[in-house]
C-alpha positions in Angstrom: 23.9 10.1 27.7 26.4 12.5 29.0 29.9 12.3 27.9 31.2 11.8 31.2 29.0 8.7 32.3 31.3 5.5 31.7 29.5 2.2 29.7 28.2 1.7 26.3 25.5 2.9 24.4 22.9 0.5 23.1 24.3 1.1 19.1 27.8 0.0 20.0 26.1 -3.6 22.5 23.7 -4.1 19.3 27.1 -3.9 16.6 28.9 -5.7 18.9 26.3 -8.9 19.1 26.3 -8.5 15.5 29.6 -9.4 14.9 29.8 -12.0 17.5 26.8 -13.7 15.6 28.4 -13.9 12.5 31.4 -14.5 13.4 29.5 -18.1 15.5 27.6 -18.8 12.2 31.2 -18.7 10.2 32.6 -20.6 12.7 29.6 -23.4 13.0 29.7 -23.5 9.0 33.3 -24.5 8.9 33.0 -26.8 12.1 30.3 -28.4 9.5 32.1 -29.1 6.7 35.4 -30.7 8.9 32.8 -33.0 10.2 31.5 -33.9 6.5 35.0 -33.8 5.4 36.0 -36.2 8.2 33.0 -38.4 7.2 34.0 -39.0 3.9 37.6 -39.9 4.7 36.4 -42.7 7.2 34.4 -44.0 4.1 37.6 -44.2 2.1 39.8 -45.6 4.7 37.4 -48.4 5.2 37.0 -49.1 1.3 40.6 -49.2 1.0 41.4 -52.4 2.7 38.4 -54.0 1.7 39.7 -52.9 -2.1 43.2 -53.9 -1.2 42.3 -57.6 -0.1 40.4 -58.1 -3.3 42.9 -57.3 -5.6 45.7 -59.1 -3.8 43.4 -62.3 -4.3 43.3 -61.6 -8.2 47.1 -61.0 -8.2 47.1 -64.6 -6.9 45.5 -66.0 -9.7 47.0 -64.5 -12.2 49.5 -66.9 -14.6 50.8 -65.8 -17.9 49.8 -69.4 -18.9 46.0 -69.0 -19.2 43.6 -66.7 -18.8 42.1 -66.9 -14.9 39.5 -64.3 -14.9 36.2 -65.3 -15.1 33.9 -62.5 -14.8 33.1 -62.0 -11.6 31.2 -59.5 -9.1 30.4 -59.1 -4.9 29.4 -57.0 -2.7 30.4 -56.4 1.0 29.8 -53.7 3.5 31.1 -51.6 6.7 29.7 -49.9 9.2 26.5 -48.0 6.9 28.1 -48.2 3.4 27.9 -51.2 1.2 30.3 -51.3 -1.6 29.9 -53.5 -4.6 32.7 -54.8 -7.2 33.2 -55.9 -10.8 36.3 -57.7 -12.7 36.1 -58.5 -16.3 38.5 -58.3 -18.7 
């Protein structure tokens, strides 16, 4: 190629497809892991009330009388996740 033809050589198109490729799979990787991340806090918030209403209804029974727990287990579930529970004491 001469020096005064204008455009790129096929080294600097090849480098340059390079970095635009791993630059992508960086930016795929990380889009990943926000959607995994993301996931997981769904889970959580849909434990939480679910965990929330449970122990409000053993606050409820509680007297410093007597002793109101019986052992005691369940299970319920949201969306794909099922979620089990224990109380003992």
């Amino acid at each position: 190629m001469r020096r005064d033809q204008k455009g790129l050589t096929l080294v600097e198109v090849l480098v340059s497809i390079l970095i635009l490729a791993a630059g992508s799979v960086y930016l795929l990787q990380a889009l990943a892991k926000s959607a995994e991340v993301q996931r997981k806090m769904e889970d959580q918030n849909s434990f939480y009330p679910f965990m929330a209403s449970k122990l409000a209804e053993i606050e409820m029974r509680v007297s410093p009388e007597k002793n109101p727990f019986k052992p005691a287990k369940g299970s319920f579930s949201d969306k794909a996740q099922r979620y089990e529970w224990n109380v003992s004491t």
